[in-house]
Phi, psi and omega in degrees: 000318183290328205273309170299324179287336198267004164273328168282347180285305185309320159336290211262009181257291189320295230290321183283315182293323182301305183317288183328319205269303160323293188285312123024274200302303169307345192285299191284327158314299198301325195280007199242310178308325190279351181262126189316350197291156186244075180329312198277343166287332183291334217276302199303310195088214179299307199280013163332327157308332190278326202269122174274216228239008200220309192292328169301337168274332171301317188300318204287341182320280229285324208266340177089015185259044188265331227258200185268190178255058138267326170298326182285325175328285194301338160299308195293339203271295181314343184270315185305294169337330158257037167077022196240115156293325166135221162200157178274132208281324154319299187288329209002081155225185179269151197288323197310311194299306214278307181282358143265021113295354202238315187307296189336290201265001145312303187292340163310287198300287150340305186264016170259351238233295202283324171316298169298320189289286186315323187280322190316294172327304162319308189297324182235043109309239189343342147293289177306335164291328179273355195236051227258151193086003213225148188298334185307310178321274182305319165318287181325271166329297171277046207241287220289331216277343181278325174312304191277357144290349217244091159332149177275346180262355174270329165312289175294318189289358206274260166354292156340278178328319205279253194260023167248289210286240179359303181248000187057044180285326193206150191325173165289311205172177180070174198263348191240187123308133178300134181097334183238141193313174174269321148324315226260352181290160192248185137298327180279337180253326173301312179298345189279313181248037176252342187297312177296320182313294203286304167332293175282358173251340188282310176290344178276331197258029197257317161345304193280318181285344198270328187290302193298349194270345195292302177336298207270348147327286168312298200295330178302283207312322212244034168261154192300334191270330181265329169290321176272012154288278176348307197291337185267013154105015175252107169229166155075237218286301147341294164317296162347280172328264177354302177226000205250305199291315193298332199245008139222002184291300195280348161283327161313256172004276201294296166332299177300321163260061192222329165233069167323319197274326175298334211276335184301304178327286210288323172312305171330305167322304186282303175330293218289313193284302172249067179027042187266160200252070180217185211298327170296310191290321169320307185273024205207299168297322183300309179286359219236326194280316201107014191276098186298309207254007175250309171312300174323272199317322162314311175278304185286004131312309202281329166288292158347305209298272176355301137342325132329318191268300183283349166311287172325306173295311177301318155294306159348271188331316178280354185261335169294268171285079192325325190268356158287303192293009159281130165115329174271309177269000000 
């Protein structure tokens, strides 16, 4: 019986993701059909003036963008079904190449980011909890509370200014040195220039785990179990250990990953300022282009991923709280 409830859970998450995607997908097709933008202009560039009216048509040909949109849909949703995303109108490459290349280097950034953001929130989430009332308390909270107001391309061009322009500590932008291969880079000048990028997406994401983990803190600290720790002589940092951390490191954990999808938002952002070369930059260009079938394929990637994330945050949870995990498991 138990085995039949976690198959049927698994059922209805696949069930839901197929729904997403599916609905995703006709949504950002409609809003991409609807953009003023000229795909055969995007595809040609600077030599447009060079290109007549015949060659141009040829392109729209070659390319299916004569045809209706119901129709390119259904070309495209069928190709997607043998696993052919398509080829990029920019790149002309296959869209499969262009976003496992471009994800390699979003997943360096991001997940050093998510990383970072979390222990940081935690650590001082958990400081403001032990210390909740005390100016340490408010600082932190209005720390937390300016983080979470402060764009992330404002943020970043801030950090630019700073320690690229001003002090030279570390590149302007891009994931490489200019001019030079991608073999040929050491680990030490990639981390120089991953560094700012993950700063600013590691400080934009710290606000929300550091305010839920202080909440959750408090509630531990003013619970009946914890005044008859108080009463047998167990405080502060020692309490902490003891009684304070186990009862909230896994709901922090499920908050961070539940926000996948903000951590996606803020790459983009970050990507475009300092010109780094991932999936947030890719998908900005694909919209700015007209590249239809690189924007898709980008977007139904990114939705996974996101669907992934919160899949996670949900078992969590249910492993946090039997009464939510009832009915499923």
């Amino acid at each position: 019986m138990h085995y039949q409830r976690i198959a049927l859970y698994i059922f209805k998450k696949i069930g839901k993701l197929i729904t997403l995607l599916v609905a995703v997908s006709i949504l950002s097709f409609t809003l991409i059909s609807l953009s003023p933008i000229d795909p055969v202009r995007s595809y040609i560039g600077a030599d447009m003036t060079r290109v007549g009216p015949e060659q141009r048509e040829n392109i729209a040909e070659y390319w299916g963008l004569n045809e209706s949109k119901v129709q390119k849909f259904l070309n495209w949703g069928s190709h997607l079904l043998q696993g052919d995303l398509g080829t990029s109108l920019l790149y002309r490459s296959p869209v499969t190449a262009i976003i496992a290349e471009r994800f390699l280097a979003s997943l360096a950034l991001m997940g050093l980011a998510w990383v970072f953001s979390g222990l940081f929130g935690f650590l001082i989430g958990s400081i403001a909890g032990m210390k909740e009332g005390t100016w340490i308390d408010r600082i932190i909270k209005g720390y937390c509370y300016t983080l979470a107001s402060t764009p992330a391309f404002w943020l970043g061009l801030l950090l630019v200014m700073i320690f690229s322009v001003s002090l030279g500590w570390f590149p302007i932008g891009l994931g490489t040195p200019a001019g030079v291969l991608a073999g040929d880079v050491s680990l030490l000048e990639r981390l120089r220039h991953l560094f700012l990028p993950t700063l600013t997406l590691s400080i934009v994401g710290v606000a929300n785990v550091a305010l839920h983990t202080r909440q959750k803190l408090i509630e531990v600290l003013n619970s009946d179990y914890i005044r008859y720790a108080n009463a047998k002589g167990e405080h502060g940092f020692k309490l902490f250990l003891r009684h304070g951390i186990k009862n909230i490191a896994l709901p922090a954990i499920s908050l961070h990953f539940a926000s996948f999808g903000e951590l996606f938002g803020g790459a983009v952002l970050t990507e475009q300022v300092f010109s780094y070369p991932g999936l947030g930059q890719a998908v900005v260009q694909a919209g700015l282009g007209g590249d239809i079938p690189l924007l898709l394929g980008i977007v139904l990637f990114m939705t996974i991923f996101v669907f992934i994330g919160n899949l996670i945050a949900d078992i969590l949870y249910k492993v946090i709280d039997p009464r939510i995990r009832k009915g499923d498991f």
